[in-house]
C-alpha positions as a Markdown table, in Angstrom:
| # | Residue | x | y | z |
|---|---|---|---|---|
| 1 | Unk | -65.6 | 18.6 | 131.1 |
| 2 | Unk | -64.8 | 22.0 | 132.5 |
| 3 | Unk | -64.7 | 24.9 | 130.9 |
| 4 | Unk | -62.2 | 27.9 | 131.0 |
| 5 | Unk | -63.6 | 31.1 | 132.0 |
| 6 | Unk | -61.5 | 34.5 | 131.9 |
| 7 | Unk | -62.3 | 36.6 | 135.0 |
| 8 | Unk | -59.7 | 39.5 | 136.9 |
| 9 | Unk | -56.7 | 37.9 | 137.9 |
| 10 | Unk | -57.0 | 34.9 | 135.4 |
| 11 | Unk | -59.0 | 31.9 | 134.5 |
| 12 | Unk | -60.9 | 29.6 | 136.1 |
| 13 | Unk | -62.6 | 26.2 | 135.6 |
| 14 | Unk | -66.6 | 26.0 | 134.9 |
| 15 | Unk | -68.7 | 23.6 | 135.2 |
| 16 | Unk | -72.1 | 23.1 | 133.4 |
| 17 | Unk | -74.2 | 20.3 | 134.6 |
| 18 | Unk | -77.8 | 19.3 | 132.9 |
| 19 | Unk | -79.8 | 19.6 | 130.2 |
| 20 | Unk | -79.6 | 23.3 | 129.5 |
| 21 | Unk | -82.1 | 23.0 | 126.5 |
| 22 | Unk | -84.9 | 21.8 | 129.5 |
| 23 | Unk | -83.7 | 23.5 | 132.2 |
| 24 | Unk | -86.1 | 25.9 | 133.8 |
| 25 | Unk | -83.9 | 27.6 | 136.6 |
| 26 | Unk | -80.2 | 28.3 | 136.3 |
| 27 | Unk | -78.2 | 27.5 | 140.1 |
| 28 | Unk | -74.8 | 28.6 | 140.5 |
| 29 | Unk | -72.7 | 26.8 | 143.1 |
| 30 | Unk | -69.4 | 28.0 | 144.8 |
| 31 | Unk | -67.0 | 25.8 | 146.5 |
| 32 | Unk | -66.3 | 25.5 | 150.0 |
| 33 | Unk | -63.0 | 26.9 | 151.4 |
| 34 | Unk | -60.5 | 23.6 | 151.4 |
| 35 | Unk | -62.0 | 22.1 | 148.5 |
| 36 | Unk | -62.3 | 22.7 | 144.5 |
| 37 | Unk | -65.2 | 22.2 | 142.6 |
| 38 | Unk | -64.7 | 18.4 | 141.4 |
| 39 | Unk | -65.0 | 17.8 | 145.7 |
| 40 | Unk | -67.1 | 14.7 | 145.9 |
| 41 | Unk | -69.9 | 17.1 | 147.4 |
| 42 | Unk | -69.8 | 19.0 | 144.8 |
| 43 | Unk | -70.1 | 16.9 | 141.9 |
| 44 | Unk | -72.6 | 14.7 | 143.5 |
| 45 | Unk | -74.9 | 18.3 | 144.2 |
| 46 | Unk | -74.4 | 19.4 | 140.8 |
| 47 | Unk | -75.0 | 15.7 | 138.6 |
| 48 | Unk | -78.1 | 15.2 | 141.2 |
| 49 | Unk | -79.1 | 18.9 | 141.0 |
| 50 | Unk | -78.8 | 18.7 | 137.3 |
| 51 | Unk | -80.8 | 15.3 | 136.9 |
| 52 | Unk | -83.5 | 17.0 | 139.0 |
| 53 | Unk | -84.1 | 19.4 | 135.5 |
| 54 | Unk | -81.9 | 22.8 | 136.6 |
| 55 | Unk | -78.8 | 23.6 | 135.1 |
| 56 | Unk | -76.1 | 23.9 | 137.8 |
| 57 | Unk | -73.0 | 26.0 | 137.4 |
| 58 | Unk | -69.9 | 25.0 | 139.5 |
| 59 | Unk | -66.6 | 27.1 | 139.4 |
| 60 | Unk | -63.1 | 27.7 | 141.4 |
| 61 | Unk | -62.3 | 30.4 | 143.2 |
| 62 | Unk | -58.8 | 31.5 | 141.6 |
| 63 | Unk | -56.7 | 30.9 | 144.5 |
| 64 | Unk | -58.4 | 26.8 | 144.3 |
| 65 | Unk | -57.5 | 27.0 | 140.5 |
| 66 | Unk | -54.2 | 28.3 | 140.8 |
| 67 | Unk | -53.3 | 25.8 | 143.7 |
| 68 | Unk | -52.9 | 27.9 | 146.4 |
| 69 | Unk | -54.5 | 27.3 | 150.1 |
| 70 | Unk | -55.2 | 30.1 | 151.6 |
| 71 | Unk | -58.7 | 31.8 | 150.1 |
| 72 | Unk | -57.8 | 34.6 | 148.2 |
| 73 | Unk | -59.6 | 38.0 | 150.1 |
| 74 | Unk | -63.2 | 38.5 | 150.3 |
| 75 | Unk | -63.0 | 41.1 | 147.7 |
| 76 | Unk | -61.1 | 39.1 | 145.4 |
| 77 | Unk | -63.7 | 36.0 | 146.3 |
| 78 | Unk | -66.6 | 38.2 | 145.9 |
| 79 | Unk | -65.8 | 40.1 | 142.0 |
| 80 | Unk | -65.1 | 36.8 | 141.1 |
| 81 | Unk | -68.7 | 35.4 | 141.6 |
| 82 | Unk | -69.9 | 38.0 | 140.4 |
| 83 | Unk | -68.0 | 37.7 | 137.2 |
| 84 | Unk | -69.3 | 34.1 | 136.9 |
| 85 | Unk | -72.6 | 35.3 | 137.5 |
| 86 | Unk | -72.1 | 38.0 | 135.2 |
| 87 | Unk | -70.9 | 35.5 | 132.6 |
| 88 | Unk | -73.8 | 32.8 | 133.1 |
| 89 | Unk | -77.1 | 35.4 | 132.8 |
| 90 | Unk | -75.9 | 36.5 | 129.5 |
| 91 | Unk | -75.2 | 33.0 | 128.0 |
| 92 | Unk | -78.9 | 31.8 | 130.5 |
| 93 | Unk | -80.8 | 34.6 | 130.1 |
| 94 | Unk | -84.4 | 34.3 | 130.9 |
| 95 | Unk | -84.0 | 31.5 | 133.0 |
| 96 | Unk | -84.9 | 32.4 | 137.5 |
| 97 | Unk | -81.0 | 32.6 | 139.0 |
| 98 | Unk | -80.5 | 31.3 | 141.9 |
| 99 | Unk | -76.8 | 31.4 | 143.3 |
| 100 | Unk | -74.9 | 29.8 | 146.3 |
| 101 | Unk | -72.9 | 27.2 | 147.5 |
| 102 | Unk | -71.0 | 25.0 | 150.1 |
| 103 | Unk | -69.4 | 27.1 | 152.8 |
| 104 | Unk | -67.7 | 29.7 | 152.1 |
| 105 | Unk | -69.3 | 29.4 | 148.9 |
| 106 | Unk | -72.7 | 29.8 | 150.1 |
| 107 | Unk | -71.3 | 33.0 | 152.2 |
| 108 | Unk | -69.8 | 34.7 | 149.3 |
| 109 | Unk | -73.0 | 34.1 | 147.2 |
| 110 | Unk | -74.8 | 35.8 | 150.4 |
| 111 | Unk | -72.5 | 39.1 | 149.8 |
| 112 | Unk | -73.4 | 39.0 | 146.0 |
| 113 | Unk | -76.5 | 38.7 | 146.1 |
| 114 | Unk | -77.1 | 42.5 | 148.1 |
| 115 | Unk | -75.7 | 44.3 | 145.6 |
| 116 | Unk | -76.9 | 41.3 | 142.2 |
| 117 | Unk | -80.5 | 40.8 | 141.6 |
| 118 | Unk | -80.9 | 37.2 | 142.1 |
| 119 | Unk | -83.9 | 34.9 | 142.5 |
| 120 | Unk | -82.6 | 33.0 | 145.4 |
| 121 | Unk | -80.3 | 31.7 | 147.5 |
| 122 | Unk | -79.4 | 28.4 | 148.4 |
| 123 | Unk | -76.8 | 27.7 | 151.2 |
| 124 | Unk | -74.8 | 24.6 | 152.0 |
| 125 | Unk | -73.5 | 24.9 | 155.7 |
| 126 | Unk | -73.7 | 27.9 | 155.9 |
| 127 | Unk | -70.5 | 29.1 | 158.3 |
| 128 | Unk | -72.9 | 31.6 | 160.4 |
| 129 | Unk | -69.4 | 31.7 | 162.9 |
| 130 | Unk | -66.3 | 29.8 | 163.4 |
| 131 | Unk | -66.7 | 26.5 | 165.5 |
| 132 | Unk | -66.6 | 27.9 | 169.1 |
| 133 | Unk | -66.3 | 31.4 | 168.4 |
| 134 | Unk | -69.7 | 32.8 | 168.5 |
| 135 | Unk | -68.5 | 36.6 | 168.9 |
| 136 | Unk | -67.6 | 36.7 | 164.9 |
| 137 | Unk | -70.9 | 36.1 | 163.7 |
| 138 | Unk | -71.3 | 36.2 | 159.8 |
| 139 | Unk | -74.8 | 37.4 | 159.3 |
| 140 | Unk | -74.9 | 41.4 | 159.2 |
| 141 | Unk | -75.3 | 41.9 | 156.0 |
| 142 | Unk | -78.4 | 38.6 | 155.5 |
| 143 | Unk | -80.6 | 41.9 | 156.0 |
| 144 | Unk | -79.9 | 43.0 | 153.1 |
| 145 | Unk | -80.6 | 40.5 | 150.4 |
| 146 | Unk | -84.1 | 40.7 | 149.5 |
| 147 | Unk | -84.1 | 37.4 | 147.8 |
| 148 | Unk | -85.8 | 33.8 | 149.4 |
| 149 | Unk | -82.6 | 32.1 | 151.0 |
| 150 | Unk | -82.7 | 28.2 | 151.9 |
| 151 | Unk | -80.5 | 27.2 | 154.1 |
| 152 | Unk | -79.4 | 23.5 | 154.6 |
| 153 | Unk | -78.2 | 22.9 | 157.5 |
| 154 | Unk | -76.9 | 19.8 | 159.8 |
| 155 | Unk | -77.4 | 19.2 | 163.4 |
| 156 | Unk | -74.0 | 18.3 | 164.1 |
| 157 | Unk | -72.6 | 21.6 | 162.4 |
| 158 | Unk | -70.5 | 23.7 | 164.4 |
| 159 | Unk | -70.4 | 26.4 | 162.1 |
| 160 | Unk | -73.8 | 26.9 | 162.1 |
| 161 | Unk | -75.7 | 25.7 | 165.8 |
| 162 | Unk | -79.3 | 25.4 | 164.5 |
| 163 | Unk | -80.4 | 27.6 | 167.7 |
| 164 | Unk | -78.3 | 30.3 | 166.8 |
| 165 | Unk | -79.9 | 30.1 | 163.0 |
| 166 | Unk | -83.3 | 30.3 | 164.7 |
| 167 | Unk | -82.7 | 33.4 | 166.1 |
| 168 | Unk | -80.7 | 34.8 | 162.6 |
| 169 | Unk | -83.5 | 34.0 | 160.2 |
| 170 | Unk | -85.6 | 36.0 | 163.0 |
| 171 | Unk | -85.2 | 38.6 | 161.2 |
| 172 | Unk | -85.2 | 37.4 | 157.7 |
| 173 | Unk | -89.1 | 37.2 | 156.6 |
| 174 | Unk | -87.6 | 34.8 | 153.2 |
| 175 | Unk | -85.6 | 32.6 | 154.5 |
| 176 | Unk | -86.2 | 28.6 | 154.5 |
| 177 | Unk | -84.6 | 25.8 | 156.9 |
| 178 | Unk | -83.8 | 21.9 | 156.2 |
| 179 | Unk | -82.9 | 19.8 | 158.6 |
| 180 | Unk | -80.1 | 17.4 | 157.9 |
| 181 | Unk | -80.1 | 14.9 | 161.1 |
| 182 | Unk | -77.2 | 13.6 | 162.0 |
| 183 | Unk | -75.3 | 15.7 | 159.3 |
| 184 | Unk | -72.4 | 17.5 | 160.1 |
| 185 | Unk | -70.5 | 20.7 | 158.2 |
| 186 | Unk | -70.9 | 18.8 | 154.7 |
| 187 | Unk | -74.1 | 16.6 | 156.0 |
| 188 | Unk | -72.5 | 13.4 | 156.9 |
| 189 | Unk | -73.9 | 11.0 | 159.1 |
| 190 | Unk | -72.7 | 8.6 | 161.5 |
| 191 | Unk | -73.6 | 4.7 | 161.1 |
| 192 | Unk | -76.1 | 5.2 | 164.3 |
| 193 | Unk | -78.0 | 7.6 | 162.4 |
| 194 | Unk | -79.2 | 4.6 | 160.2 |
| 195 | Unk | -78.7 | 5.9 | 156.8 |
| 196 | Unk | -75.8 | 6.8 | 154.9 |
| 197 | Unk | -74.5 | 9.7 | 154.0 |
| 198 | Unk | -75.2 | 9.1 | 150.4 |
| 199 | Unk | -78.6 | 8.9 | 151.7 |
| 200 | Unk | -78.3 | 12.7 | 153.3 |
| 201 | Unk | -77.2 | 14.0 | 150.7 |
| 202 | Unk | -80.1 | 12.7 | 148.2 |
| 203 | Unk | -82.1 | 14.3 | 150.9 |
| 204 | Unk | -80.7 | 17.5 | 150.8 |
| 205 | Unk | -80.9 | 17.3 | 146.9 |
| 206 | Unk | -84.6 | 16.4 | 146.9 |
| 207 | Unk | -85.2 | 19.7 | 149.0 |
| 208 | Unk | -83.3 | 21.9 | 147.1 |
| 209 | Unk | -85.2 | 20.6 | 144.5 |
| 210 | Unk | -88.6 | 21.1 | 145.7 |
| 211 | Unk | -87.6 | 24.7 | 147.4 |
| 212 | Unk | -86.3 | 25.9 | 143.9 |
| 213 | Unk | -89.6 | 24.3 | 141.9 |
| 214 | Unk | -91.9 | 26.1 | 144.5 |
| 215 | Unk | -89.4 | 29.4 | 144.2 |
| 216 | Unk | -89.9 | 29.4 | 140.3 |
| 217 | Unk | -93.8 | 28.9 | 140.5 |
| 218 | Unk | -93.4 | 32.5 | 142.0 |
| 219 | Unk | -90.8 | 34.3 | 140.3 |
């Protein structure tokens, strides 16, 4: 059941998922940019997530709550996450943060996370360019966030060819890559892959998983 959370501009819906008496590490998820945060990805990152022992966070953007479909600007995008953040680490504190998302969630977390102290990063697709358009690259300001950053990413991604990555996290001494095979912007498969999607996912979860156990060992 989702929460209402009061941020500039208005309120938005929160989600909490897993056991926040256990939980060890706190992960806040945005959504990507043409879906909310009940998405199918999304609930199936955050129940899995949250079954895996962290406490996973999921909110809309205000222009997704207020049923609009254009993304609000990055400003407005970015003080919102930082509100929810803002919001979480009081009602969490103590517990490693680690903040991110699907898309254009995972991008927005990226600009938060230069100017927020955060424990990680965790991106979903990352959307390095648009499909096709390499000359508007999205990675400038990676430089700048000090924090480990994981990215999941799909070989059949076009927002994020995994030879264009390579040379990205080049220059980012934290940085951490899974291969989804097969998977496309949201890590589907095809039928010839011979698993299922489902069965992607699950392996995207168990990485995120692992990368976040190993990233609290060292916090």
């Amino acid at each position: 059941m989702a929460d209402s959370l009061a941020v500039s501009g208005g309120d938005i819906s929160l989600v909490l998922t897993g056991d926040r008496a256990s939980a060890q590490t706190l992960v806040v998820l945005g959504h990507g940019a043409g879906s909310g945060l009940d998405s199918e990805f999304m609930a199936f990152f955050a129940e899995r997530l949250g079954a895996a022992g962290l406490v996973v966070a999921r909110f809309n953007f205000l222009y997704m709550e207020q049923g609009r479909k254009v993304p609000d600007r990055q400003p407005v995008l970015e003080r919102t996450y930082r509100e929810v953040v803002e919001h979480l680490t009081k009602s969490h504190a103590g517990l490693p943060l680690v903040i991110g998302g699907k898309s254009m969630g995972g991008r927005i977390a990226s600009h938060v996370a230069t100017t927020t102290s955060v424990d990680g990063l965790v991106f979903l697709g990352y959307p390095l360019h648009p499909p096709g358009r390499p000359d508007r690259m999205r990675d400038a300001h990676l430089s700048d966030v000090k924090a480990p950053m994981l990215f999941v990413e799909g070989t059949r991604d076009p927002f994020c060819p995994l030879d264009t990555l390579e040379s990205v996290r080049a220059r980012l001494p934290h940085s951490s890559l899974v291969i989804i095979e097969d998977g496309d912007h949201s890590f589907k498969v095809r039928k010839s892959s011979g698993r299922s999607t489902q069965d992607a996912w699950v392996e995207a979860v168990s990485a995120i998983a692992s990368w976040v156990k190993q990233l609290r060992a060292a916090v």
